[in-house]
N, C-alpha and C positions, 0 to 999 in steps of 0.2 A: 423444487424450490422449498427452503426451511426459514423460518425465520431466526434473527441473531440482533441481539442486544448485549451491547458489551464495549468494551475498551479496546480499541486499534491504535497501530501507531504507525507515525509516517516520517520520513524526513522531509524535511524542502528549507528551500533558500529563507535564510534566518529574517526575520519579520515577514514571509510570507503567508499566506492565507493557506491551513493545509486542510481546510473543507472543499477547497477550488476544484475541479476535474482538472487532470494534466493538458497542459498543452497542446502536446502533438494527435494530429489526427486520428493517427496509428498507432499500437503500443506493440510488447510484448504479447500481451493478452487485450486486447479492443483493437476493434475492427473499425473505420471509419462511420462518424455518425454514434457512436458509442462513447458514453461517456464513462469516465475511469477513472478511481483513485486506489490507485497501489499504499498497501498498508500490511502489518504485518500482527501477528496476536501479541507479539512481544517487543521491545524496544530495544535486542541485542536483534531479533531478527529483521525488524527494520534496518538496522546498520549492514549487516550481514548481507543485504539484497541491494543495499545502493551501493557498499564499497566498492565493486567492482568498474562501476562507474564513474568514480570520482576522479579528479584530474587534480594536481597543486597548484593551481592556478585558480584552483575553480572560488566560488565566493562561498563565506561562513555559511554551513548547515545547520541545523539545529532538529533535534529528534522531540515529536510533538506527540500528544495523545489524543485521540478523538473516541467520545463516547457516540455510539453508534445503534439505531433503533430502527430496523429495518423487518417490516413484515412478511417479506422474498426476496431472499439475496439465493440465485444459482452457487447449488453446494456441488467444487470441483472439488471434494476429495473423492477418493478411491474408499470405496465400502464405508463410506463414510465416516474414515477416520482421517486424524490431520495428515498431511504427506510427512512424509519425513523431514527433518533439517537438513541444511547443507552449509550452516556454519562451520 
């Protein structure tokens, strides 16, 4: 566990609350019972992680920043440096 203070960024549905945890029970990365908000260090990689899931149908998103003060956030990098992009 390290701690992290700093700027994240996230998409969600435009005038949505983007402090909320996700909806769904399950994610990508949480397990049931787990609360989760996917965020990214940058605001091209926040886009870069939800494009894939976007539909044209879907409703206006909007890309948000959340300043973040966390005294143990679980560090899932590798030798703990950032993973790589896949923009």
């Amino acid at each position: 566990m390290i701690p992290f203070f700093g700027i994240v960024w996230n998409v969600v549905l435009a005038g949505e609350d983007a402090r909320l945890p996700v909806a769904t029970p399950e994610g990508a990365f949480h397990h049931a019972g787990q609360r989760a908000i996917y965020a990214a260090l940058t605001a091209e990689g926040a886009i870069a992680a939800r494009w894939p899931l976007a539909h044209p149908d879907d409703p206006p998103r909007e890309v948000v920043p959340l300043r973040v003060a966390l005294a143990r956030v679980a560090d899932a990098r590798r030798d703990g440096r950032p993973a790589q992009s896949w923009q």
